[in-house]
N, C-alpha and C positions, 0 to 999 in steps of 0.2 A: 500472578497474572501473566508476565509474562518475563523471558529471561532473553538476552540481546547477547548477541557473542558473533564474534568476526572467523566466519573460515578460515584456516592455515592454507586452504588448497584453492581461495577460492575470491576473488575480489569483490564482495559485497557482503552484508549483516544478515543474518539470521533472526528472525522472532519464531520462537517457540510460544502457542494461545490455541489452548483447549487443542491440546494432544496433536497439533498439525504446525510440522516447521513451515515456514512462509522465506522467500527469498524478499528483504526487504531492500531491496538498490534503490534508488535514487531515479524517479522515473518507472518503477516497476508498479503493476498491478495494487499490490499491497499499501506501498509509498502511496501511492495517490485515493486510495480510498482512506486513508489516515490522514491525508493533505486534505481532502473534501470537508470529511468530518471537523479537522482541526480549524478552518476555514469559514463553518457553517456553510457549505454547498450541502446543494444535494444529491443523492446518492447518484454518479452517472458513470457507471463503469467504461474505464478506458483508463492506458498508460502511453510512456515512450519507450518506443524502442533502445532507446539509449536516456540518456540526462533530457531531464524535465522541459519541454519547448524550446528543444535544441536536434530534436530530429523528431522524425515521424510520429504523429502520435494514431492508434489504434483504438478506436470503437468497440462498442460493445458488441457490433453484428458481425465484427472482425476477432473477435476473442473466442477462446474457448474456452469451455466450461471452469477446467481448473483457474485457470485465467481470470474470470467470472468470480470466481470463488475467493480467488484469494484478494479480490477490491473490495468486497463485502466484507470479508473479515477483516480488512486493514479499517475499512471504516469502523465498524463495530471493537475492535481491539480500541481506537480514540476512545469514541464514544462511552463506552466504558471507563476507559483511563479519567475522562474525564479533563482531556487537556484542549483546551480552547482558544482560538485568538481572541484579546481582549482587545475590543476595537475603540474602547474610552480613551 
């Protein structure tokens, strides 16, 4: 499903899901439609530019496609994973 490994050159995680690496940081595209999913939100693409509600964050009408793409598939990687906040 998926395989997680930290660049040597590069300060954030990688997700390798369905043949497309994803820059997974903390506040990135990917990160928060994984954060949505994991959350139960629903789908509303948008990141930060830096750490999570600690600088600017960017909409979906401010995104670009790859951009776009890759909060969909961080949701979709959860969602599949199947990991969930349990709120009991």
């Amino acid at each position: 499903m998926s395989i997680e490994t930290q660049s040597p050159t590069a300060a954030f995680w990688s997700v390798s899901w369905k043949g497309v690496d994803y820059d997974s940081r903390h506040g990135g595209p990917f990160d928060r439609g994984s954060a949505d999913s994991y959350y139960h939100r629903r789908r509303d693409p948008h990141y930060f530019l830096e750490g999570t509600h600690t600088s600017p964050r960017i909409d979906r009408e401010d995104m670009t496609d790859l951009e776009i793409d890759a909060y969909y598939a961080g949701y979709e990687y959860n969602e599949e994973s199947g990991d969930k906040k349990d709120w009991g």
